[in-house]
N, C-alpha and C positions, 0 to 999 in steps of 0.2 A: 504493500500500500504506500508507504513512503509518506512523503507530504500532501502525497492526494488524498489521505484521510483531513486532512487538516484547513486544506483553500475552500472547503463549504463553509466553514465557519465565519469565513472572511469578505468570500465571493458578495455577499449582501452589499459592501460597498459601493459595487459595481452599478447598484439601482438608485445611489442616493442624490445623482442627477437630475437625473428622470423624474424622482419625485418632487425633484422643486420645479422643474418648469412643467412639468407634466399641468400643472394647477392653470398656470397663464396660456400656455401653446396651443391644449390638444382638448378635442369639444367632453363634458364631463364625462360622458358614456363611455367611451373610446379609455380615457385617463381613467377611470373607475374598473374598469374592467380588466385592465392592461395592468396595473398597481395590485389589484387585486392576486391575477392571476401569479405576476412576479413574486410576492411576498410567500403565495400558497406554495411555492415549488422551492423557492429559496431556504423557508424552514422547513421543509419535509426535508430536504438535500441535510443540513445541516442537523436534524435531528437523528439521521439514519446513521450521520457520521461519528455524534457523541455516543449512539449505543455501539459503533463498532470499536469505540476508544475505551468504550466497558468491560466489553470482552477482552481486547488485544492488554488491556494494562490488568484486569483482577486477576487474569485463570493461573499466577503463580500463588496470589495470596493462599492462606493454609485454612481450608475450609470448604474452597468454593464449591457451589455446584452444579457445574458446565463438566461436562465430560473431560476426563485424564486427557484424551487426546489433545483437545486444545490449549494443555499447558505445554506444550513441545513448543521448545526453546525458537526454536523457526518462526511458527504460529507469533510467538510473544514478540518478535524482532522487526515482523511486518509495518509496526509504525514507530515515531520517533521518540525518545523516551519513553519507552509504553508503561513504567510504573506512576511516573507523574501525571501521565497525561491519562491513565485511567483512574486515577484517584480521582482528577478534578474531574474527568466526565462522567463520574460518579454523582457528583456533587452538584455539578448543574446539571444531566439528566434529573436526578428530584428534584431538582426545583423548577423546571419544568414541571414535571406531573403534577408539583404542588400546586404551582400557577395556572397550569390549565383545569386541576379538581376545584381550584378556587372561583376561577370564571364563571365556569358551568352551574354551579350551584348559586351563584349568583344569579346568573341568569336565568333558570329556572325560578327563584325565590323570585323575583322581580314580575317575570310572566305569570307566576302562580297570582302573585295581588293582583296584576291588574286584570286579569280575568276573575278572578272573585269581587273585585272594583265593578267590573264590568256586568256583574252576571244578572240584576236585576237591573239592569238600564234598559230600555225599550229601543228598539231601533233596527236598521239593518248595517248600512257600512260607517254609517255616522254615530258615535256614541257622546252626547254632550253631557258635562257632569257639571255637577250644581259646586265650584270651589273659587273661593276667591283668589288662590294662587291664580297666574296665567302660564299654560301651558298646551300643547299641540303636540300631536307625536302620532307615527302608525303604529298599529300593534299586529303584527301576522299572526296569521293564523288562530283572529276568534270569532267565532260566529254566532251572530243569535237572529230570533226569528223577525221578520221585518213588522213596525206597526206604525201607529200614525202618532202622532205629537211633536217634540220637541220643539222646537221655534218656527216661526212663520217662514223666514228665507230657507230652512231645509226645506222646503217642499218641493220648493224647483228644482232644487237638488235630485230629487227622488227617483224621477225617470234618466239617473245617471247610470252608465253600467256599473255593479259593486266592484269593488276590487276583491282582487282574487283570494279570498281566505283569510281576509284580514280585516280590522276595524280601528275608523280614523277616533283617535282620542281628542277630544278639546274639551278646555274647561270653557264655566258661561264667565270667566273673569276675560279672558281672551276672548271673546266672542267681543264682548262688551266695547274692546278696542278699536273694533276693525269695523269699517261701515261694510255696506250687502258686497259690493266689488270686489273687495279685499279678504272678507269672507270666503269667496267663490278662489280667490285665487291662493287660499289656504288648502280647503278640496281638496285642490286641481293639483298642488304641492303635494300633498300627504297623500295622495291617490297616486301617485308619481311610484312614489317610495313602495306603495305596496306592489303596482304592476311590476315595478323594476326589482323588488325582492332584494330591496337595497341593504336591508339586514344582515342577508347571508354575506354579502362584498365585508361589511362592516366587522361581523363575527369572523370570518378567515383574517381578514388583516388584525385584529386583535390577539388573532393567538397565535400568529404566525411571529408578531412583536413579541410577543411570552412566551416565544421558543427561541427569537435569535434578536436582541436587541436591540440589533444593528440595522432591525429591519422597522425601528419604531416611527422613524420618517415617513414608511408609507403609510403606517398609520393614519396617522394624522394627514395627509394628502388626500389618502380614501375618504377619510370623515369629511373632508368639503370638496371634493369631486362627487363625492355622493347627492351632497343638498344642491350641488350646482345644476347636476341633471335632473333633480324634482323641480328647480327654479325655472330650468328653461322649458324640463315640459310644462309647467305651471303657466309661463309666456306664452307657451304655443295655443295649447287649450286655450287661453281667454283670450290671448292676442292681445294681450295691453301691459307689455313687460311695466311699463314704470308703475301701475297699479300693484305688480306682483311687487315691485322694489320695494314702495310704500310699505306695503304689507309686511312685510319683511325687517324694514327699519320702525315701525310701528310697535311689534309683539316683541326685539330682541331688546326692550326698551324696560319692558314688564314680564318677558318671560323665565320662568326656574328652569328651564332644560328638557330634558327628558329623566325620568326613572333611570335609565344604561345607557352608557355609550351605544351601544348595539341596538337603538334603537336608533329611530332616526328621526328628528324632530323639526319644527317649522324655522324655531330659532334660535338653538341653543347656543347658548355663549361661544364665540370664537370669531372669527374673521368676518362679521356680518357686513362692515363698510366694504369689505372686498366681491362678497357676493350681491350689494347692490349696486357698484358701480360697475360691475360688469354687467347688470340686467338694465340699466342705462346706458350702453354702451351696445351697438349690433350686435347678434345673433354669433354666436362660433359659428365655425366652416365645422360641417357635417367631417371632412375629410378622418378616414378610419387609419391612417399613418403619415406620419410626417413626412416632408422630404428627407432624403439621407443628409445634404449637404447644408445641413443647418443646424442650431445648437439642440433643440428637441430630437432634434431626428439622429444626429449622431449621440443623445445619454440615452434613447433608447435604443439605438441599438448597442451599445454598452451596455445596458441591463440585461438587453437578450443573449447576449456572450456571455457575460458572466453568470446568467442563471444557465445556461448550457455548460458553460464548463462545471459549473457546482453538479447538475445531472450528472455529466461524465463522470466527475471525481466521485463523487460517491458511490455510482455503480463500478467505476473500476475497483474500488477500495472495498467495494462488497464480494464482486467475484474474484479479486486476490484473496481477501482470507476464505473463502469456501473453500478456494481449490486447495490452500494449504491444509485447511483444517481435513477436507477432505482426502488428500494423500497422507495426514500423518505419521506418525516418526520414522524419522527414517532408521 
């Protein structure tokens, strides 16, 4: 294996370009997608590599239990210093699994409330809650039976198609902010977020950062490439972007956020001047890849080589130690 067990750990660099202009260059779809995708492949590469630094550095320790064969001195030599360096990939494999048992149960706890929040509210994609906080957020994946009330301007809303398995949250303190236009172009935002299944983008780059730290940049990129593509479908559906900006600079004025990151919300704290001056500003270009010979287009494709080489590296670093382990001692 050599040092090819070791450049996935590193390779995440290679994306931290791309994440900064990915935000200004490339239309949100496109950059949400692409970050997403990078992140998910860059910490599976580099997770596969600290477990093969588990095995290559403990099977001398006195106890272990991996079969005899793979404490042959060959097997143990395949990476570079293999007792240090499986001691610490010891050490940050659990805290990985601690960090990702941590997330999850989190997130669970969170979707458990708001769907017990949710379970006697009336409605069908819309659930409006009676709180004086202000806040807006999608919630995937809950459904309840359709009925009639809530406030007068949902009605129009009503003959909208639902979004797919999910239910838009607002409080009526929020509601309270926003005249009927603005309203509408909250919807058309938080309806965005569910068609587009912006959660899932949201949840892989989160725990793809709680496997390789290095990949926390995209994080945070995904988290406002995500609302960028609810804002512009938001634009498209009503056609009246500086109404969505309003709206936008209106509720991040009075709003608490969402319940999780991993949710996705109309205005949760963060770069909100940067996502209304961009919906005051034309349309992004549709285009689905940059040109080569410019600064977007050459840190993506720097991202793509260096998550290629992280692939490579760790499948070669996988099928070097099988084949030793599997010839055994000689």
């Amino acid at each position: 294996m050599g040092v090819f067990v070791l450049l996935p750990l590193l390779l995440p660099l290679t994306a931290l370009p791309i994440a900064r202009l990915a935000e200004r260059h490339l239309h949100p779809r496109v950059a949400t997608r692409l970050l997403s995708a990078l992140a998910a492949v860059l910490a599976a590469c580099s997770t596969v590599c600290l477990g093969l630094l588990v095995v290559v550095g403990t099977v001398q320790l006195p106890g272990h239990p991996l079969p005899d064969a793979w404490a042959d001195r060959e097997a143990r030599t395949t990476a570079p210093y293999e007792e240090t360096a499986g001691k610490g990939a010891v050490i940050a494999l659990l805290a990985v699994a601690v960090s990702w048992s941590t997330a999850v149960r989190r997130h669970r706890r969170v979707r458990r409330e708001a769907e017990l929040a949710l379970a006697g509210v009336p409605g069908g994609e819309l659930a409006v809650l009676p709180d004086e906080a202000a806040y807006a957020y999608a919630l995937p994946g809950v459904r309840s039976r359709a009925s009639r009330g809530l406030l007068g301007w949902v009605l129009s809303l009503r003959t909208s198609p639902v979004g797919p398995g999910g239910r838009i949250v607002v409080s009526t303190a929020m509601l309270a902010c926003l005249d009927a236009g603005e309203r509408a172009a909250l919807v058309a935002h938080e309806r965005a977020h569910l068609a587009g299944r912006h959660h899932r983008y949201l949840l892989a780059v989160r725990f793809a950062a709680r496997a390789n730290p290095l990949l926390m940049p995209l994080r945070s990129a995904v988290a406002y490439t995500a609302e960028r593509w609810a804002d512009e479908e938001a634009a498209r559906v009503t056609g009246e972007r500086r109404v969505v900006a309003r709206a936008i600079g209106k509720a991040a004025l009075v709003s608490r956020g969402t319940p999780t990151p991993t949710l996705a919300g109309f205005a949760a704290p963060g770069p909100v001047p940067r996502r209304v001056a961009a919906l005051l500003a034309p349309a992004p270009s549709p285009v689905s890849w940059p040109p080569v010979f410019t600064a977007v287009g050459l840190a993506a494709w720097a991202a793509a080589a260096g998550t290629l080489g992280s692939a490579l590296s760790s499948a070669n670093a996988t099928l070097t130690l099988f084949l030793v382990l599997e010839a055994g001692p000689l």
